[in-house]
Biotite code that builds the C-alpha atoms (Angstrom):
import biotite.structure as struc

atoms = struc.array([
    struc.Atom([-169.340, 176.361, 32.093], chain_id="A", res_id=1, res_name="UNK", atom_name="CA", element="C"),
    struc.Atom([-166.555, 174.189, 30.173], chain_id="A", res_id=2, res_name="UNK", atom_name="CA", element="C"),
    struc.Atom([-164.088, 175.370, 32.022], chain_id="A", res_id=3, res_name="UNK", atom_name="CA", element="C"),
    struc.Atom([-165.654, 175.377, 35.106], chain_id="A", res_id=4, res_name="UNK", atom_name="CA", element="C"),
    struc.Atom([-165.645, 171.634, 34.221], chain_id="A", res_id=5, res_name="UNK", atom_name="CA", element="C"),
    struc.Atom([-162.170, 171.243, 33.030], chain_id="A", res_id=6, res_name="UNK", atom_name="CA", element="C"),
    struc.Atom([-160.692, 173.006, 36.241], chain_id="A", res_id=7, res_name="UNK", atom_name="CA", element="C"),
    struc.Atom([-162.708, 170.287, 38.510], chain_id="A", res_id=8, res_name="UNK", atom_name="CA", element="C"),
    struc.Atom([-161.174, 167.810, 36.312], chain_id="A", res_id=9, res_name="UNK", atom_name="CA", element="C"),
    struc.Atom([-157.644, 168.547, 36.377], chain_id="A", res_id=10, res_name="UNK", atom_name="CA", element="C"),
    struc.Atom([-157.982, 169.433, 39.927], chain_id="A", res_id=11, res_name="UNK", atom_name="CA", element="C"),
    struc.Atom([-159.479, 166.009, 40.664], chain_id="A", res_id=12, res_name="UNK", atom_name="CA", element="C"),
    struc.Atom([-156.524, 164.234, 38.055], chain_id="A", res_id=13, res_name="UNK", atom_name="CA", element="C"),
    struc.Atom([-153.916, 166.473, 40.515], chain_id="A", res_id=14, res_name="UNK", atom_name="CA", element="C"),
    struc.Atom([-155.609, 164.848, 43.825], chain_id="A", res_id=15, res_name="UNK", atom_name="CA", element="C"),
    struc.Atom([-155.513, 161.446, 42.570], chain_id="A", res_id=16, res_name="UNK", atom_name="CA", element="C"),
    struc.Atom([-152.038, 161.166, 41.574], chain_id="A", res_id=17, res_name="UNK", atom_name="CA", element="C"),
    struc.Atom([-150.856, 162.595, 44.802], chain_id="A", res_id=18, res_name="UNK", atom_name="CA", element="C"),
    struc.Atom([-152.879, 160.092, 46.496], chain_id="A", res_id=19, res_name="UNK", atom_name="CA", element="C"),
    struc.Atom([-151.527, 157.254, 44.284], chain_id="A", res_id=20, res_name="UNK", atom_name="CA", element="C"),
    struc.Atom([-147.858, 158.048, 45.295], chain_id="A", res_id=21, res_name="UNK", atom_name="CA", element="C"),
    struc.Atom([-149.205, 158.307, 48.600], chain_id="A", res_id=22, res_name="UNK", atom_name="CA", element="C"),
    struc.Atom([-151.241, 155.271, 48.509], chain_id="A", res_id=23, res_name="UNK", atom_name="CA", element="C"),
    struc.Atom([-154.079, 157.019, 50.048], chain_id="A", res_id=24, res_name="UNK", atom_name="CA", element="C"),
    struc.Atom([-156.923, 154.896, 50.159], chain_id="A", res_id=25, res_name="UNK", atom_name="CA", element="C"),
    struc.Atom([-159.713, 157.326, 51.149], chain_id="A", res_id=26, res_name="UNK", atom_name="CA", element="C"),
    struc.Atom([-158.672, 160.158, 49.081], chain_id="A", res_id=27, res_name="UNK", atom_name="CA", element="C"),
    struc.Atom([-158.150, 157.448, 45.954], chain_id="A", res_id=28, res_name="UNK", atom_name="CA", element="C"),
    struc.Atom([-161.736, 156.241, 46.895], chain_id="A", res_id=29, res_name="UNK", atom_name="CA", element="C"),
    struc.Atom([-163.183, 159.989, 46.817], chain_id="A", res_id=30, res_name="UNK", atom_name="CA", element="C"),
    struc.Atom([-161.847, 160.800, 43.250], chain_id="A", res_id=31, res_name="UNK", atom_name="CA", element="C"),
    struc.Atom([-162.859, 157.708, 41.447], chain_id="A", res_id=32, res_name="UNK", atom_name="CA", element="C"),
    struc.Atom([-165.725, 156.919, 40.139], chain_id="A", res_id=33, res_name="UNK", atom_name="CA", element="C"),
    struc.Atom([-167.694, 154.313, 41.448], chain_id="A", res_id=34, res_name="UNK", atom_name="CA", element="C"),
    struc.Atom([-167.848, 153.007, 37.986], chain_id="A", res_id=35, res_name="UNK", atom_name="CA", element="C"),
    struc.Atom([-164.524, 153.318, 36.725], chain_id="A", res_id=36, res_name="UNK", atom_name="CA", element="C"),
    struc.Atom([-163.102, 151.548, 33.506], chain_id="A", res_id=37, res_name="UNK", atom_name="CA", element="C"),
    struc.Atom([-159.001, 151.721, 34.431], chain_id="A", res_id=38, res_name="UNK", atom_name="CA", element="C"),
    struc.Atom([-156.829, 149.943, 31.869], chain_id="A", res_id=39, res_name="UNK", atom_name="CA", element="C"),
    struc.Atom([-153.666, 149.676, 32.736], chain_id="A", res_id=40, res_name="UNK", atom_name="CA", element="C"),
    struc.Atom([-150.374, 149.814, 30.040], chain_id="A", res_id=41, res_name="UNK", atom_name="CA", element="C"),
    struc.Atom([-150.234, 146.188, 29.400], chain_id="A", res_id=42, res_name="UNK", atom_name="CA", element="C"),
    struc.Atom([-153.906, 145.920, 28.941], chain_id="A", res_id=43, res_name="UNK", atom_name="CA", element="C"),
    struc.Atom([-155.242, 144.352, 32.130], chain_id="A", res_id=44, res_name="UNK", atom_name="CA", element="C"),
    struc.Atom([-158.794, 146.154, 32.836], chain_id="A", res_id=45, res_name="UNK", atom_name="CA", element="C"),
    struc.Atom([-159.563, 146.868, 36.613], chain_id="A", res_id=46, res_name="UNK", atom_name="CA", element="C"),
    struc.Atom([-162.802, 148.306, 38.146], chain_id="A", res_id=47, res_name="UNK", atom_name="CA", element="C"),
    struc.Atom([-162.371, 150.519, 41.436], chain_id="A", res_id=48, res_name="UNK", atom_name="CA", element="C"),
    struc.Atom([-162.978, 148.224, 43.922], chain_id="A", res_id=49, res_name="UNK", atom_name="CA", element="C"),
    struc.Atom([-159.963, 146.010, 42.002], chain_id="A", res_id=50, res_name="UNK", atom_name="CA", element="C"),
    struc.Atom([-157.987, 149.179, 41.308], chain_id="A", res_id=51, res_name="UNK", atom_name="CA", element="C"),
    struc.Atom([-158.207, 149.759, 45.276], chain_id="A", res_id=52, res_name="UNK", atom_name="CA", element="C"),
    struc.Atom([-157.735, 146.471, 46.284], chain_id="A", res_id=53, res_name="UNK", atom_name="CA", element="C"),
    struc.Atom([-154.505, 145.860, 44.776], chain_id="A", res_id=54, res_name="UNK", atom_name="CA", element="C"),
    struc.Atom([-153.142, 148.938, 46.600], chain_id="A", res_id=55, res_name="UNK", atom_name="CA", element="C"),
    struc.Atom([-154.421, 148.276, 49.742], chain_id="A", res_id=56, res_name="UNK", atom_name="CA", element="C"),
    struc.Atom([-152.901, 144.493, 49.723], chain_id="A", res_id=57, res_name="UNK", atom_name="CA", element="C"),
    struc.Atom([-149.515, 145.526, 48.400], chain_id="A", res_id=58, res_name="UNK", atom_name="CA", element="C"),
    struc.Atom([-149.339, 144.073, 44.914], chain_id="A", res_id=59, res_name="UNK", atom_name="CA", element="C"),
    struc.Atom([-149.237, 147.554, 43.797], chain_id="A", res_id=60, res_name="UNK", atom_name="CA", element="C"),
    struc.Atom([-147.075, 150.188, 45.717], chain_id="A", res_id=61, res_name="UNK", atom_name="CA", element="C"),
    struc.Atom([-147.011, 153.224, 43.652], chain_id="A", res_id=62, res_name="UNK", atom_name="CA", element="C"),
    struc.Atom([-144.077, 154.830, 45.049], chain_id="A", res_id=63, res_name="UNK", atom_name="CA", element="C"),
    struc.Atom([-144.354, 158.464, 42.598], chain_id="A", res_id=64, res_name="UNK", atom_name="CA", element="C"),
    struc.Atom([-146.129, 159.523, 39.518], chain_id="A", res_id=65, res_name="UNK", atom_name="CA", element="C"),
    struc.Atom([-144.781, 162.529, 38.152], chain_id="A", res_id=66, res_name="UNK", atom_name="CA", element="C"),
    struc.Atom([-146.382, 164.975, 35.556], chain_id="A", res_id=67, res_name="UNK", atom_name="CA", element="C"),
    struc.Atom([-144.886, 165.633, 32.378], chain_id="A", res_id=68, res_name="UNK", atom_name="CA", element="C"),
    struc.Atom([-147.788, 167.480, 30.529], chain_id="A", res_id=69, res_name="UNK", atom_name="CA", element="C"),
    struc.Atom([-151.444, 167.109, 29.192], chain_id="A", res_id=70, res_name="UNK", atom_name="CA", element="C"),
    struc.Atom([-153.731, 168.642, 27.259], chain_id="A", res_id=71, res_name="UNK", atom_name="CA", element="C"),
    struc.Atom([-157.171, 169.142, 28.293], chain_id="A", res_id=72, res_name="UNK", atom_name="CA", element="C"),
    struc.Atom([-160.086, 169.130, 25.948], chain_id="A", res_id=73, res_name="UNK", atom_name="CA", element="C"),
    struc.Atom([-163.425, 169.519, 27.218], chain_id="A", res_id=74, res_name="UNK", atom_name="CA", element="C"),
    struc.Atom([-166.137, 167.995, 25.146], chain_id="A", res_id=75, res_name="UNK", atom_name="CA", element="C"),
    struc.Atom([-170.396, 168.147, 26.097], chain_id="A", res_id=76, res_name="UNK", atom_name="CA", element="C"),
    struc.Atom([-170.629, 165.740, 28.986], chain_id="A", res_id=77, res_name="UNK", atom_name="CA", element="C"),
    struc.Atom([-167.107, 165.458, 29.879], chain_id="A", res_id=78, res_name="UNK", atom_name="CA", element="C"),
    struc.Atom([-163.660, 166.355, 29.938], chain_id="A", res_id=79, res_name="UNK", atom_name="CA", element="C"),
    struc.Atom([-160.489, 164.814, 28.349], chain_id="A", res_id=80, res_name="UNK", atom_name="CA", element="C"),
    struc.Atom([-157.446, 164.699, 29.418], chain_id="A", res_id=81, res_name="UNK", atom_name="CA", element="C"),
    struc.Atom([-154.499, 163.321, 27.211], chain_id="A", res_id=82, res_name="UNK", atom_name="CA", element="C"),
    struc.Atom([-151.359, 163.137, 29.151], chain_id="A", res_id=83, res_name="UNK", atom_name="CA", element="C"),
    struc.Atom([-148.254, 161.642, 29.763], chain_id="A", res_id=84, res_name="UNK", atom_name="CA", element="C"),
    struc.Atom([-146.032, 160.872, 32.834], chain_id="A", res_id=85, res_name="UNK", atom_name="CA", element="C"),
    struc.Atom([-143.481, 158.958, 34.793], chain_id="A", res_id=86, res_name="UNK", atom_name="CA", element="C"),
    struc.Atom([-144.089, 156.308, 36.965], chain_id="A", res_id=87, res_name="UNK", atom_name="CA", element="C"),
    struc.Atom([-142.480, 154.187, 39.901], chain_id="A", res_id=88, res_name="UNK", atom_name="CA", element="C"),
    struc.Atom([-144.407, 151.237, 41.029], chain_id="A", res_id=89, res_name="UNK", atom_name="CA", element="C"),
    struc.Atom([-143.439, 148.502, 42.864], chain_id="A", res_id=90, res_name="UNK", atom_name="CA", element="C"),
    struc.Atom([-145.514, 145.300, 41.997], chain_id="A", res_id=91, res_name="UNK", atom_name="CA", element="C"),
    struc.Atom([-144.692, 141.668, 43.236], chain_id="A", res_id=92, res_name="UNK", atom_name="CA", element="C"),
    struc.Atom([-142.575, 141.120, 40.362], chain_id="A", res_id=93, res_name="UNK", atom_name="CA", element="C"),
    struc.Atom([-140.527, 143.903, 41.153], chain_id="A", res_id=94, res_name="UNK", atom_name="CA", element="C"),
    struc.Atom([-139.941, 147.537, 40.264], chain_id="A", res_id=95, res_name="UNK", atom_name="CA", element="C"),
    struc.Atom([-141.621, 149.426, 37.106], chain_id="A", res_id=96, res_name="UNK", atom_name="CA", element="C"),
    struc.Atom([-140.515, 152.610, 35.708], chain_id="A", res_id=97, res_name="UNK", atom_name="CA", element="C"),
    struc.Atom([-142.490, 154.070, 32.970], chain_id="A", res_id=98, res_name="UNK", atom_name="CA", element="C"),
    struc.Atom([-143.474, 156.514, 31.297], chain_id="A", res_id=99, res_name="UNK", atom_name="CA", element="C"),
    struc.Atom([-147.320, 156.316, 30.061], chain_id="A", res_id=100, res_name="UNK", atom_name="CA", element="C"),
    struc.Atom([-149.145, 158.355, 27.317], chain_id="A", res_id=101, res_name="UNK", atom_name="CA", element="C"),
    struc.Atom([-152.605, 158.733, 29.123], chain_id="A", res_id=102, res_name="UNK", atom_name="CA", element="C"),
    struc.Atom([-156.280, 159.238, 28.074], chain_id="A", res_id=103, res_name="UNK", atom_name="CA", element="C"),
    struc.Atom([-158.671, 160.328, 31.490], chain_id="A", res_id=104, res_name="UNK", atom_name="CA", element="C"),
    struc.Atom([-162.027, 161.183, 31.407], chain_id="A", res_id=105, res_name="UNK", atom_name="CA", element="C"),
    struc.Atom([-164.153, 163.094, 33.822], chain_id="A", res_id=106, res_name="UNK", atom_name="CA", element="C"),
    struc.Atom([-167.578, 163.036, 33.373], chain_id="A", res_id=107, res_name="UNK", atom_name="CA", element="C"),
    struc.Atom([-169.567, 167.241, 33.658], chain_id="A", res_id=108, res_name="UNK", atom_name="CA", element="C"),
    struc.Atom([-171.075, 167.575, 37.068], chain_id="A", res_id=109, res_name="UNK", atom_name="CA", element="C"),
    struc.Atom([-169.336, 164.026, 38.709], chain_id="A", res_id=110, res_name="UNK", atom_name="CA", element="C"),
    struc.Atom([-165.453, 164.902, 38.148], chain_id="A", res_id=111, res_name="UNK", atom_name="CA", element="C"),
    struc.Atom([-164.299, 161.849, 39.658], chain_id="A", res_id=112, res_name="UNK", atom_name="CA", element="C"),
    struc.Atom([-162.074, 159.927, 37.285], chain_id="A", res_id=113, res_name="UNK", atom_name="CA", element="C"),
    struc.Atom([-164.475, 157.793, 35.545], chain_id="A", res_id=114, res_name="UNK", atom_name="CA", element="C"),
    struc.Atom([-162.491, 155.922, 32.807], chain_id="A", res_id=115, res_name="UNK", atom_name="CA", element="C"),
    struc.Atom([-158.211, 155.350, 31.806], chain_id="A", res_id=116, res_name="UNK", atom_name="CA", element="C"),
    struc.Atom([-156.322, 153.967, 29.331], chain_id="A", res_id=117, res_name="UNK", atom_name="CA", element="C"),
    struc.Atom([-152.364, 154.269, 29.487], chain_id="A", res_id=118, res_name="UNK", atom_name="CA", element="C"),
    struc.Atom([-149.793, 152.974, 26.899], chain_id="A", res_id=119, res_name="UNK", atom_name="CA", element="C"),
    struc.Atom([-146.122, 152.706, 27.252], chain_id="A", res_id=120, res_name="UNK", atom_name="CA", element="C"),
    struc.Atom([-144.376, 155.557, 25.625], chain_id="A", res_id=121, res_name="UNK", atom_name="CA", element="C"),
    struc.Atom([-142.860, 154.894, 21.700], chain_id="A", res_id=122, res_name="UNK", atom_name="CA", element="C"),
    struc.Atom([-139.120, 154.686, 22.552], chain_id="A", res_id=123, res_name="UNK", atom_name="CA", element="C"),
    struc.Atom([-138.968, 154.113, 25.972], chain_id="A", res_id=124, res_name="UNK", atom_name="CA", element="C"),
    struc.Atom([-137.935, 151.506, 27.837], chain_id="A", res_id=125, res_name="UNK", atom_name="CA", element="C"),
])
C-alpha cells in the first residue's frame, strides 16, 4: 500500500514541475494542496493561493525545472521526497538559476503536494 502511495506521489511531484515550467495554472492548482506550506530557498513562506498568484501576475515565470534525482521514502501518513534540481526563473529582479536540495511531502490518500522546503545547493552559485 506504500508504494501504491509513493508512485501517486512522484507521479503528482512529475505533474507539477511540468506545469511549473509551463506555468499551468489549472494543472498547478490540481496538484497542490489546498493547504500547502511552500518555502522557498531564501526563506520566504507562501500558501497556494500566494504560490499561484505570483505566477499568474508574472513576478514569477518559471521558465524550466529540471530533475536531477530524489529519493523517496514513504513513511505512515505520507510520503517524502528529498530531491534536488535545476531551476530557471525569471522574477522581477531578473533571472535565477539554481540548483535546490528539496524536501516534498505528500500526504497517503490526498497526493497533492502538501508542504516544501528548498535550499540552495553547498557550492553552487
Amino acid at each position: 500500500m506504500a508504494q501504491d502511495f509513493a508512485a501517486q506521489a512522484l507521479a503528482m511531484e512529475d505533474r507539477r514541475f511540468r506545469a511549473m515550467a509551463a506555468s499551468d495554472i489549472a494543472e498547478l492548482d490540481a496538484v497542490l494542496a489546498d493547504d500547502l506550506h511552500y518555502t522557498h530557498a531564501n526563506g520566504m513562506v507562501e500558501d497556494k493561493a500566494e504560490f499561484l498568484r505570483k505566477i499568474t501576475s508574472g513576478e514569477r515565470d518559471y521558465r524550466a525545472v529540471g530533475l536531477i534525482g530524489r529519493t523517496v521514502s514513504p513513511q505512515p501518513g505520507f510520503t517524502a521526497i528529498f530531491g534536488q534540481i535545476d531551476v530557471e526563473v525569471m522574477r522581477t529582479t531578473g533571472l535565477l538559476l539554481n540548483r535546490l536540495d528539496y524536501t516534498a511531502i505528500y500526504r497517503d490518500g490526498d497526493p497533492r503536494l502538501f508542504a516544501w522546503s528548498a535550499v540552495k545547493t553547498l557550492g553552487r552559485e
